[in-house]
C-alpha positions in Angstrom: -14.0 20.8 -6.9 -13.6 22.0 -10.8 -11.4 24.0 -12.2 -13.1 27.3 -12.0 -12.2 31.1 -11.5 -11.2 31.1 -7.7 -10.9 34.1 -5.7 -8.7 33.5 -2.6 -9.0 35.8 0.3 -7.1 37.3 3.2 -4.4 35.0 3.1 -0.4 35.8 4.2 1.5 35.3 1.0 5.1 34.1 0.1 5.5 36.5 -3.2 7.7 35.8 -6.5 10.7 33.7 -6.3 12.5 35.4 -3.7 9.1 34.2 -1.5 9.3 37.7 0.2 6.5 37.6 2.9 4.2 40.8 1.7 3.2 42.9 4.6 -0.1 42.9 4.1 -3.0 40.4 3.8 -3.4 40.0 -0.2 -6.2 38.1 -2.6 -5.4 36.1 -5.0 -7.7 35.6 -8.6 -7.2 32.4 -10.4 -8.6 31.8 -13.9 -7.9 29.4 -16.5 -5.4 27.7 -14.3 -3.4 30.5 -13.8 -2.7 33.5 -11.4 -4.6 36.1 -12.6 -3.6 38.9 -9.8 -2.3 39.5 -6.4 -3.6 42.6 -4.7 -4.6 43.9 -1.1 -7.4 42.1 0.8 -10.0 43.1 -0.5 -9.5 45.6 -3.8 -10.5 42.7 -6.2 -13.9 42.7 -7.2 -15.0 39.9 -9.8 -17.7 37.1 -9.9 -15.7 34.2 -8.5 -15.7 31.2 -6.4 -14.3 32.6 -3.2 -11.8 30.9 -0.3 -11.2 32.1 2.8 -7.7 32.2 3.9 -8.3 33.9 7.1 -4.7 32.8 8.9 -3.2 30.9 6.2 -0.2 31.0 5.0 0.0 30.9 1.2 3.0 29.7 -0.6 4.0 28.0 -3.8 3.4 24.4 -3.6 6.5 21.8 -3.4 8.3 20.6 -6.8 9.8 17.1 -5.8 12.0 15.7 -8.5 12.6 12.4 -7.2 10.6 9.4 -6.4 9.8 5.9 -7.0 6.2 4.9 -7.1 7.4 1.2 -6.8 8.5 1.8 -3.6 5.7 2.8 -2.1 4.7 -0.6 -0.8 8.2 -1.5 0.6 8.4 1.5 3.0 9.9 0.3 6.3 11.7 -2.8 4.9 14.9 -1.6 5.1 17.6 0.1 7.2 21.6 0.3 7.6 22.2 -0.7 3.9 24.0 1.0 1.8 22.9 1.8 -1.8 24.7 -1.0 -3.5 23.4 -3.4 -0.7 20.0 -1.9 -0.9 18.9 -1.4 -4.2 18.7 -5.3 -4.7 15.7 -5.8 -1.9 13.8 -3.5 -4.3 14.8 -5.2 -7.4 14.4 -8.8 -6.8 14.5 -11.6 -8.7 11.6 -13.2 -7.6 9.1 -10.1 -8.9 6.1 -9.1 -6.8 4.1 -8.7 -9.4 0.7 -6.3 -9.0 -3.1 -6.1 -10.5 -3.4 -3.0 -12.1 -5.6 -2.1 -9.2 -2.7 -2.6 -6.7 -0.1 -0.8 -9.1 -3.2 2.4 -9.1 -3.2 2.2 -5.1 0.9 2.2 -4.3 0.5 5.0 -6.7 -2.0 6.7 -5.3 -0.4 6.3 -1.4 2.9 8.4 -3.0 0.5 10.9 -4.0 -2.0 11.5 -1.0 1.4 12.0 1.1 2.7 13.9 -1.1 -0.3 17.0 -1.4 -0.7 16.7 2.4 2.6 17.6 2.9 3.2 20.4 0.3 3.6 18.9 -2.9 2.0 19.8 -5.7 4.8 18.3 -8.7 6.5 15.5 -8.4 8.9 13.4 -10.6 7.8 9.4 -10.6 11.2 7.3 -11.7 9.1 4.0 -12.1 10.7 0.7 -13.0 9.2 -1.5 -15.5 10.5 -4.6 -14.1 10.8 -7.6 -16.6 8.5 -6.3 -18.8 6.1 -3.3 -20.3 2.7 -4.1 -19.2 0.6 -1.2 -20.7 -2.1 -2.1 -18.7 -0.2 -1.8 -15.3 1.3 1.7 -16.8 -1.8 3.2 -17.2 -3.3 2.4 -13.6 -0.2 4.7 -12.3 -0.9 7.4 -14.4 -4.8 7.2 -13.8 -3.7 7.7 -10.2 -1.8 10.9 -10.9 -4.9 12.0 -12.7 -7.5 11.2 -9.9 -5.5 12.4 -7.2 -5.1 15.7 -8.9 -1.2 16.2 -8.3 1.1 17.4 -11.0 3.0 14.0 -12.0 6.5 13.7 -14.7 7.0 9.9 -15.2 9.9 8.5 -16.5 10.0 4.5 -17.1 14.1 4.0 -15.3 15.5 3.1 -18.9 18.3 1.0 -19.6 20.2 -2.0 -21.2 22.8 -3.7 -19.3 21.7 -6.3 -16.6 21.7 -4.8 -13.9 24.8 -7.3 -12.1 27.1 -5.4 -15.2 26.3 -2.0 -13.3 29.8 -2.7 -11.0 33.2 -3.0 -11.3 34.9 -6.1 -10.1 32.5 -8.4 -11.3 34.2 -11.7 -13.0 36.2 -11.8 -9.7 33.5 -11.3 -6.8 30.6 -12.7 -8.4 30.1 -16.3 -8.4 29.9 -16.9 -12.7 26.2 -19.1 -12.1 24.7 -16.1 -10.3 26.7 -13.5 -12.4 25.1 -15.5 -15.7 21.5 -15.9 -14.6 21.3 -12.2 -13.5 22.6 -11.4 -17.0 19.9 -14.3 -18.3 16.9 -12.4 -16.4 14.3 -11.0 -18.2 14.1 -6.9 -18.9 12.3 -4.6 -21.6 13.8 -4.5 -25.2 15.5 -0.8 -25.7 13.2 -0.3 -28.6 9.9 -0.9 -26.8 11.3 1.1 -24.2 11.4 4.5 -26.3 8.4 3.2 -27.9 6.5 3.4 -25.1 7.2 7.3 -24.4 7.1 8.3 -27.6 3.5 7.0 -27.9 2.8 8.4 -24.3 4.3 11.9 -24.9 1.1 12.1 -27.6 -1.5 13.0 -24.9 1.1 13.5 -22.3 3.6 16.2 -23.2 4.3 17.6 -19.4 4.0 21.3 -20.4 0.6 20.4 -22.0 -0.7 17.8 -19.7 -1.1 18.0 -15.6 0.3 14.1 -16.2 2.8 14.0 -18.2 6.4 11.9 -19.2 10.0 12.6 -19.4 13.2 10.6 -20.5 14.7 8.5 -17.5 17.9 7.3 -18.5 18.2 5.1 -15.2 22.1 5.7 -14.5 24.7 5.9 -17.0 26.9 2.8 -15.9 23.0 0.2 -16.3 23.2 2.2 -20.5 25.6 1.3 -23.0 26.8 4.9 -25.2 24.9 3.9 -27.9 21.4 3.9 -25.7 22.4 7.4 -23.5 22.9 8.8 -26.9 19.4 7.6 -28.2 17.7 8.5 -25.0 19.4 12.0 -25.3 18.3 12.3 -28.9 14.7 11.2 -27.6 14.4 13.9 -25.2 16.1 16.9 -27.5 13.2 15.6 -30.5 10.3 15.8 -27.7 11.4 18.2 -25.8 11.5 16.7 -22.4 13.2 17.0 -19.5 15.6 14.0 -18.5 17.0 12.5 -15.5 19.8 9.9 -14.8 21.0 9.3 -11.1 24.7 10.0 -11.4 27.7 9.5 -8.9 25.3 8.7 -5.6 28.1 6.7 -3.6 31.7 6.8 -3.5 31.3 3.2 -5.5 30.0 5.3 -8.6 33.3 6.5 -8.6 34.9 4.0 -8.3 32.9 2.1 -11.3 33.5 5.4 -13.4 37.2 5.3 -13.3 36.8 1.6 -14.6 34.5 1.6 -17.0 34.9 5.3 -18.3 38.9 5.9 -17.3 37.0 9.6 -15.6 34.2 10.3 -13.9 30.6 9.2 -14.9 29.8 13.2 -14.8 32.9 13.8 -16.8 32.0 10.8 -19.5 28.9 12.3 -19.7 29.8 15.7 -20.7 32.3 13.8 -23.1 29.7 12.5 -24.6 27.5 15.3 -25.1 24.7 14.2 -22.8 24.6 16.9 -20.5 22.5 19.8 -21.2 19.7 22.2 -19.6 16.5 20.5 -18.4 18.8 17.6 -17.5 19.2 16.5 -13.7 22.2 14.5 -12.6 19.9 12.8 -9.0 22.3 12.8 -6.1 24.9 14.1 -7.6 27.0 13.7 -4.1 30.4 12.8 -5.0 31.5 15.6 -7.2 35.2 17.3 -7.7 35.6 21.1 -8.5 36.1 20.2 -12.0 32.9 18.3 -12.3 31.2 21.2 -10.9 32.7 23.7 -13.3 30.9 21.0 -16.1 27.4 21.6 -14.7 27.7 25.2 -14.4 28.9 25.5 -18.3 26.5 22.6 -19.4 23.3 24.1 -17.7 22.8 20.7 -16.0 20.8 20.5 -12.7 22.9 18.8 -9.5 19.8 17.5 -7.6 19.9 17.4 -4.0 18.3 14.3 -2.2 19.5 15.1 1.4 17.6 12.7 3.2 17.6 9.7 1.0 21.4 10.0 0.9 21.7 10.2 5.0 19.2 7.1 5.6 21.5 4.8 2.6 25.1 6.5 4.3 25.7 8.0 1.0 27.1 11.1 1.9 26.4 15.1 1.7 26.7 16.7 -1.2 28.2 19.9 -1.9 25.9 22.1 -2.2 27.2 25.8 -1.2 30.1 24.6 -4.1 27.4 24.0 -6.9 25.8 27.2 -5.8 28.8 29.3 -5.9 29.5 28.4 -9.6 26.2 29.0 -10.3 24.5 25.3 -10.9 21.1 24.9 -10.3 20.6 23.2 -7.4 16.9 21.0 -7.1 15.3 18.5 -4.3 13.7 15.5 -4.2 12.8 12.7 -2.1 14.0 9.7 -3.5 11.8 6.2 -3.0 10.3 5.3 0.6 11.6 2.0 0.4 15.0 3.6 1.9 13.1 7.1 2.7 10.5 5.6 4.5 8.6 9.2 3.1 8.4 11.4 0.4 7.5 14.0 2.7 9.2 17.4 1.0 8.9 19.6 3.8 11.2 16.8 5.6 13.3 17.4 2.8 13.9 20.8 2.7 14.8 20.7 6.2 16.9 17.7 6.2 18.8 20.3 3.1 19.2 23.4 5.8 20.3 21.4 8.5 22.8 18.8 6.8 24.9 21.7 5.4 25.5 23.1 8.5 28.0 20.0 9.1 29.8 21.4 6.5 32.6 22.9 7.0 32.8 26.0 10.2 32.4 28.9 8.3 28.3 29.5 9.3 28.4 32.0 6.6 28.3 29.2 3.7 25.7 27.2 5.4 22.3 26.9 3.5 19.3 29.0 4.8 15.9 28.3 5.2 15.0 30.5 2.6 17.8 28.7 0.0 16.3 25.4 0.7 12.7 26.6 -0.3 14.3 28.1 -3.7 15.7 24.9 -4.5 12.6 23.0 -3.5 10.4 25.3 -5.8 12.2 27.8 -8.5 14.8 25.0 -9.0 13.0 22.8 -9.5 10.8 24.1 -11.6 13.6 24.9 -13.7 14.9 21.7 -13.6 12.0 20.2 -15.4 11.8 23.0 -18.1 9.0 25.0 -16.8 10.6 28.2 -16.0 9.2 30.9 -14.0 5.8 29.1 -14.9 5.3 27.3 -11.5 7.5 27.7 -8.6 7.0 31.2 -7.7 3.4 33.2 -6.5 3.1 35.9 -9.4 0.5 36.8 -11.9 0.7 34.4 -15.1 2.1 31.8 -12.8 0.8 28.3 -12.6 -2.0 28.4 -9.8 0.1 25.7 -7.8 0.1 26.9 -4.2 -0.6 25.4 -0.5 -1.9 26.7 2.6 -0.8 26.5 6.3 -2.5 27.3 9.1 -0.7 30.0 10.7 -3.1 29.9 14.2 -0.7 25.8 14.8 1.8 25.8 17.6 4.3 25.6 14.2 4.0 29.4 13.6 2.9 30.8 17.0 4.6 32.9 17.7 4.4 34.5 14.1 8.5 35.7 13.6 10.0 34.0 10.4 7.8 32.1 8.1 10.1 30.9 5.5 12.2 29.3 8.8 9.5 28.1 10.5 8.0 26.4 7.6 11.2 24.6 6.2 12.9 23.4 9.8 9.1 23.2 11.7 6.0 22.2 9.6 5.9 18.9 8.4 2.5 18.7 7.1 -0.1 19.2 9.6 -0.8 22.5 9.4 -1.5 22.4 5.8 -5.3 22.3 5.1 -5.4 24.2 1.5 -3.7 23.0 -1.6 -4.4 23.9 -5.2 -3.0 22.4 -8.3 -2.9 23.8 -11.8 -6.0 26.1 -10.3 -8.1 23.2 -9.2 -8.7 22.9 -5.2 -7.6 19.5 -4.4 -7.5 20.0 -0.9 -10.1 21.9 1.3 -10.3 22.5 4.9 -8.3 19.8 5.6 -9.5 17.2 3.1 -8.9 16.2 -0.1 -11.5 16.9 -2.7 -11.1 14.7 -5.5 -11.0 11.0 -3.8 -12.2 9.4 -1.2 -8.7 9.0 1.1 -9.9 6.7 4.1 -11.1 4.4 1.7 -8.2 4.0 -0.2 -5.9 3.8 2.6 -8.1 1.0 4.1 -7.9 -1.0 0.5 -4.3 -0.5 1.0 -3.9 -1.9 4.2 -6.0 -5.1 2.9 -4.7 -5.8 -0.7 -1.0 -5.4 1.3 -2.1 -8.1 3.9 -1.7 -10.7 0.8 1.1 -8.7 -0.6 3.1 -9.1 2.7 4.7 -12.5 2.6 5.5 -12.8 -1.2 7.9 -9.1 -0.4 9.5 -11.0 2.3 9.9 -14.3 -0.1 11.3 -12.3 -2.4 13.6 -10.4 0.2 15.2 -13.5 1.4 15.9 -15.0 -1.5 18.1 -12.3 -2.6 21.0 -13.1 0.1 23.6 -14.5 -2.2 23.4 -11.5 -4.0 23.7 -9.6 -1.2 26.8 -11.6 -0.3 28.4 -10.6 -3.5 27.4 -7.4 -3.4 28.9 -6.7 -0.1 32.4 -7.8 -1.5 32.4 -5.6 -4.1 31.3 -2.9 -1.6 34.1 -3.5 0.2 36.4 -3.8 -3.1 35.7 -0.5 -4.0 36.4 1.2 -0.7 40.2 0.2 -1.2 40.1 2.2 -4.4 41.6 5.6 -4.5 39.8 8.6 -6.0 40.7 12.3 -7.0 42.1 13.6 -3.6 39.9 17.0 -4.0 36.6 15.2 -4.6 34.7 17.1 -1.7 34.2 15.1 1.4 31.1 13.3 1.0 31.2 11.2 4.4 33.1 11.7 7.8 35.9 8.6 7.9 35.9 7.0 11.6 39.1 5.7 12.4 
């Protein structure tokens, strides 16, 4: 289906950023891509294309600002690693490397999940690998663009080799390996910032459905002189930026010896932290770090389950509320995720922070979790109170759920039985930037049992060279387990909030 002026009927709508359930059944107009009005069933009378909603649920769609789109293929792989551990089966030295077609259809698998399960934004963090291939760049985006999803990609920038991202180095790392991972091939920093500023051309995210935005990839895998380029990038495009920043207790640990502070409080040394800019993770944070997001205007962004499948810890999220930081979701990659499902996350967000702590009255709601996973993140990205929220000039973003599923029978509390019960399958209606994308169940712009069954057989060749390139990564692995260990020995600030429970 087109873009076109839409008239949705009948439906049960979450309304405006509080996503107060209105009493009665209400129409919605869409024009132009936006949300023209909201008024009782019925009282709109225009020439329209016109959707029955008849027990729907209508809410804003999903705003994930975290994945990895070279993941996608890799879900599964892994399990009982931690990050530092991890992160080396996805970036091997032996490179998988994919057709364009292939790099368009591990795309295209993040984004099918992702509108049948709520989303309607997400944030791609996509690593280039050893090199910029144009070609292989443009397949993911065409993806984004035939699917119909709102996509922000970032390219994971940086310009240390990656074995210099951790402390302890020269005495844990055999000096062959250490120099060969130095030795391996990555993109130049200039053709790196080339290659958004060319992109942002026809791409600028609050212009295009597709868009870009500035991924510094971590601040410990840039040297200062790059953050502060990347940060002067983003301020002259205006675009959002995102940097994965203190995930493990390790980050820490590698702050204190590379910075002599935190990474969060080097960063705000240096003047990178401002608005539209989302530290990911963000789990192992002290009250003084906390009180440098709230005054720098910096998102903390929440990836609840991504850091309980890697054992990286809870972060504190009633904290960074109370001092009035905004507060996002996202996914993270299905190599460690195994989904990108963000109705999974929000309820992996309500539930974890009820660990936290025994007063009941500082654990997240249902209806908190949908903020962060909408408004927030919205906000995150620099869009406002343009999408996030159902009201009139709105983005016409917006799913449907079947309320007649066992998930919302009986009908009590929709915000709570959508975030801790639905998980995707009663969602048969999405819309994105006014365009139905899925209808009665089925998605409107690509043919999806096709593609999944390319999947399955382009993989079936894909399969061994993944597990080649697995096993070959053990002595790095082996290294990287000692300096795991290492770092555990190494105190932090005593009032860092627990991030982990310690067994004895």
């Amino acid at each position: 289906m087109s873009k076109k002026r839409t008239l949705l009927k009948n439906a049960r709508v979450l309304v405006g950023s509080r996503h107060e359930l209105d009493p009665r059944t209400l129409d919605i107009l869409v024009d132009n891509g936006l949300i023209e009005a909201i008024e009782p069933a019925g009282t709109l009378a225009c020439e329209a294309t016109v959707i029955d909603l008849k027990k729907r649920l209508l809410v804003p769609g999903l705003v994930n600002g975290h994945q990895h789109s070279h993941e996608h293929f890799q879900r599964g792989r892994a399990e009982n690693l931690p990050l530092e551990l991890w992160m080396h089966l996805v970036r091997t030295r032996l490179p998988v490397a994919l057709t364009p077609r292939q790099a368009y259809l591990r795309t295209m698998l993040g984004a099918i999940e992702s509108l049948r399960t709520g989303c309607t934004t997400l944030v791609d963090d996509m690593a280039l690998g050893g090199a910029i291939e144009r070609e292989r760049i443009e397949a993911c985006m065409q993806a984004y663009d035939d699917s119909g999803i709102r996509a922000l990609v970032g390219f994971a920038m940086m310009d240390k080799p990656v074995i210099d991202n951790f402390p302890f180095v020269e005495s844990l790392v055999p000096p062959k390996l250490a120099q060969e991972l130095r030795n391996a091939a990555r993109p130049r920093p200039d053709d790196c910032v080339a290659l958004v500023e060319d992109m942002v051309r026809r791409r600028h995210p609050h212009e295009a459905r597709v868009g870009v935005l500035v991924s510094a990839s971590a601040p410990q895998r840039c040297t200062e002189s790059f953050l502060l380029r990347l940060r002067a990038l983003a301020d002259r495009l205006a675009l959002p930026v995102i940097t994965h920043v203190q995930e493990t207790r390790l980050q820490v640990v590698t702050g204190q010896h590379f910075y002599g502070c935190t990474m969060v409080e080097y960063l705000d040394r240096i003047g990178f932290l401002k608005p539209t800019t989302s530290l990911i993770h963000a789990v192992w944070l002290n009250p003084r770090e906390i009180e440098i997001l709230a005054n720098t205007g910096a998102t903390a962004q929440h990836n609840p389950w991504s850091n309980l499948m890697l054992g990286s810890g809870v972060q504190p999220v009633r904290q960074l509320l109370d001092a009035g930081v905004n507060v996002s979701l996202g996914s993270d990659g299905s190599c460690s995720t195994v989904t990108v499902n963000m109705l999974n996350v929000l309820g992996s967000a309500a539930a974890l922070s009820k660990i936290r702590g025994n007063d009941h009255s500082r654990w997240l709601s249902a209806h908190e979790a949908l903020y962060a996973g909408t408004v927030a993140g919205a906000r995150a990205l620099g869009f406002g109170d343009r999408l996030g929220a159902l009201r009139v000039g709105a983005c016409a973003d917006m799913v449907a759920y079947r309320t007649d599923s066992v998930t919302f029978t009986p009908f009590i509390d929709p915000v709570r039985q959508l975030v801790y019960g639905e998980r995707g399958a009663g969602l048969d209606f999405s819309m994105v930037d006014g365009e139905v994308v899925i209808c009665d169940g089925r998605l409107t712009r690509i043919d999806e049992a096709s593609l999944l069954a390319e999947i399955e057989s382009e993989f079936k060749d894909l399969l061994p060279r993944y597990a080649a390139a697995e096993a070959d990564m053990a002595p790095i692995l082996a290294a990287m387990e000692r300096i795991h260990l290492r770092a555990l020995q190494e105190p932090i600030a005593p009032d860092t909030h627990a991030a982990r429970i310690s067994t004895p």
